[in-house]
N, C-alpha and C positions, 0 to 999 in steps of 0.2 A: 498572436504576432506581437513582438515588440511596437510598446507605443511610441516610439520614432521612427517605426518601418514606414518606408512609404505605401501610402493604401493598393493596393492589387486593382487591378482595373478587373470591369464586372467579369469576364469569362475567367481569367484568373482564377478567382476568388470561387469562384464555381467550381473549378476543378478542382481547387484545394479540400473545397467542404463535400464535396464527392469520395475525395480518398480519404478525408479523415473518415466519414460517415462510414464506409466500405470496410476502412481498418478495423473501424469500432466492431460490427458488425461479426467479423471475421476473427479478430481476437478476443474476442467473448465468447466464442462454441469454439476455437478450435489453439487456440492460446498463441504467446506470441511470436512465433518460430514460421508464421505462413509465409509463406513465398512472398518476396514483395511485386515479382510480376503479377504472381492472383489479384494483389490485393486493387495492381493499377488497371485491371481486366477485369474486375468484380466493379472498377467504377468508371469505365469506359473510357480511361484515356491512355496515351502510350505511358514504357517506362522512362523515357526522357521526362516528361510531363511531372513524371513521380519525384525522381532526382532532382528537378526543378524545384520543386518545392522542400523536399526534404532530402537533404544531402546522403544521411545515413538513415537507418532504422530505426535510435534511438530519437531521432529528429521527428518521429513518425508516431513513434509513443507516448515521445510528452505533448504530441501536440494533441492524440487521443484521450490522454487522461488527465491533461490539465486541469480540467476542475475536479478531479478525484482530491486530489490534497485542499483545495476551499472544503471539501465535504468533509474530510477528514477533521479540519480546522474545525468546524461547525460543529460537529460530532461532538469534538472534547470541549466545546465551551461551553454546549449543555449538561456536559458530566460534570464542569465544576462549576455548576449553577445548583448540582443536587448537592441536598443539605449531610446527604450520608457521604461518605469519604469513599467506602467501600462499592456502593450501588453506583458513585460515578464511577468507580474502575471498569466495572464490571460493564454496566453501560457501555463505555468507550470501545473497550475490547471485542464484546457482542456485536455490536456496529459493526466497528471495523471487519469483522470475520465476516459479517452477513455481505458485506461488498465484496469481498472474496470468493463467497462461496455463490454468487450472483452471472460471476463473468470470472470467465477462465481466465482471459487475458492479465488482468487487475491481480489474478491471484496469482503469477507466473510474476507480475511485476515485484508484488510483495516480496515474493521469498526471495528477489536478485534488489532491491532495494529499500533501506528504510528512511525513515524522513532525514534521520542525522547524517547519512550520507548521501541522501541525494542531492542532485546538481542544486546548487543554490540558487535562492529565491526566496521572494518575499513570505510568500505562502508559506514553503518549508521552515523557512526560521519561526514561522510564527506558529506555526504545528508542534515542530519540534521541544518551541518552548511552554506552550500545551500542555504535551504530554509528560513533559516532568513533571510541570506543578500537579499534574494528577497522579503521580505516582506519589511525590512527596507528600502532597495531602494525606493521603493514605497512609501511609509512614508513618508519619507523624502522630495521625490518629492512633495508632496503634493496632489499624488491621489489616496491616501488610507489615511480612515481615521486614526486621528491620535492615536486612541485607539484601535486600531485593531493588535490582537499579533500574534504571530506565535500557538501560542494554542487555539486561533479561527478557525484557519484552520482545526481542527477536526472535526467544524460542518460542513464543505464541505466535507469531507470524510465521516462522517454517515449521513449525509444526502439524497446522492449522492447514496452510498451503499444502501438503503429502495429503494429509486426511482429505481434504475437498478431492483431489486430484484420485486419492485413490479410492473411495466411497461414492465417488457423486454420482455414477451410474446406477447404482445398487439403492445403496440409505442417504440419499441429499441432506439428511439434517445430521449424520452421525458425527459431524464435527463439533455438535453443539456437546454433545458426550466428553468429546476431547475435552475442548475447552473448561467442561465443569471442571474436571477433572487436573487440569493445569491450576484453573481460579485454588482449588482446595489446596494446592502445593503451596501456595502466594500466602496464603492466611497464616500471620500472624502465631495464631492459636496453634499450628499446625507443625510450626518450624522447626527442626532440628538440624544441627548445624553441618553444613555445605564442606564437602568433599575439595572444592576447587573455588579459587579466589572469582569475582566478576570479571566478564572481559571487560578491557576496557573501550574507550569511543575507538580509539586508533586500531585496537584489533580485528573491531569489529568492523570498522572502515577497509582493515587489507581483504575479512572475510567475506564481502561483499562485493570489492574487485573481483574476488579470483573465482565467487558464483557468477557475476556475468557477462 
């Protein structure tokens, strides 16, 4: 809740952390498209109750995975605590996929939003600028190619996102396969020259509107 909201009186406050906890629950097995009457039935109160607290759906989401982006933050500032350039990328990315591939919900949110374009905030901005300095590290090191931006890294999140969604029944870890496999495209060593320019923040900003 915003720290100038006024505090919720105790039953309030209850039903709030009831439908968050329900939400959570529910869009981890079954991702984020449930019913939101289930999710006010799954935590025993009405759908008035629901709308009360969260206006829309997307009100409902960030208040379920708010602290997904502190983790996220946390993530990359021990990837650029590592002395290798490379084993922080890799790190960060690994991470990040393993909470994807954790909770369905999380990994539905991924593929319809990245840190640069989600709704702003403290967290975000500080994520976002994160994950540059850890791509530029790398860059700079020389073992990432040198045309590779930080808005390439969206094809490891939908990419990443299909593989969980379409293997997780079967091979739970086959995304780790993908992933090598993307990491080896990234190397430096590896590089031959790119068919198609980087998108930019702003395209990749409308192409995440119009995913969700």
């Amino acid at each position: 809740m915003p720290t100038h909201a006024k505090p919720l009186r105790r039953d309030a406050q209850r039903n709030r952390d009831l439908l968050v906890a329900a939400a959570r629950d529910l869009f981890a097995t079954r991702g984020l498209d449930v019913a939101l009457d289930e999710i006010a039935r799954t935590a025993g109160v009405s759908n008035g109750t629901l709308y009360n607290h969260f206006p829309s759906r997307n009100d409902l989401i960030d208040a379920v995975f708010a602290d997904r982006t502190a983790t996220v933050a946390r993530i990359a500032e021990h990837a650029l605590s590592m002395a290798d350039p490379w084993a922080g990328l890799v790190h960060f990315l690994e991470r990040v996929c393993e909470l994807q591939a954790a909770d369905r919900g999380y990994n539905d949110l991924v593929s319809r939003r990245v840190p640069q374009v989600a709704p702003p905030s403290e967290n975000h901005a500080r994520g976002y600028e994160l994950m540059q300095r850890i791509v530029r590290r790398a860059r700079e090191a020389g073992v990432l190619r040198e045309d590779c931006t930080l808005e390439d890294m969206a094809f490891v999140t939908w990419g990443i996102a299909r593989t969980v969604e379409a293997t997780g029944a079967v091979r739970p870890q086959a995304w780790r396969r993908h992933l090598a496999l993307i990491l080896d495209g990234f190397r430096a060593s590896a590089a031959h020259p790119l068919p198609e320019p980087p998108m930019t923040p702003d395209e990749l900003a409308r192409i995440m509107r119009e995913c969700s």
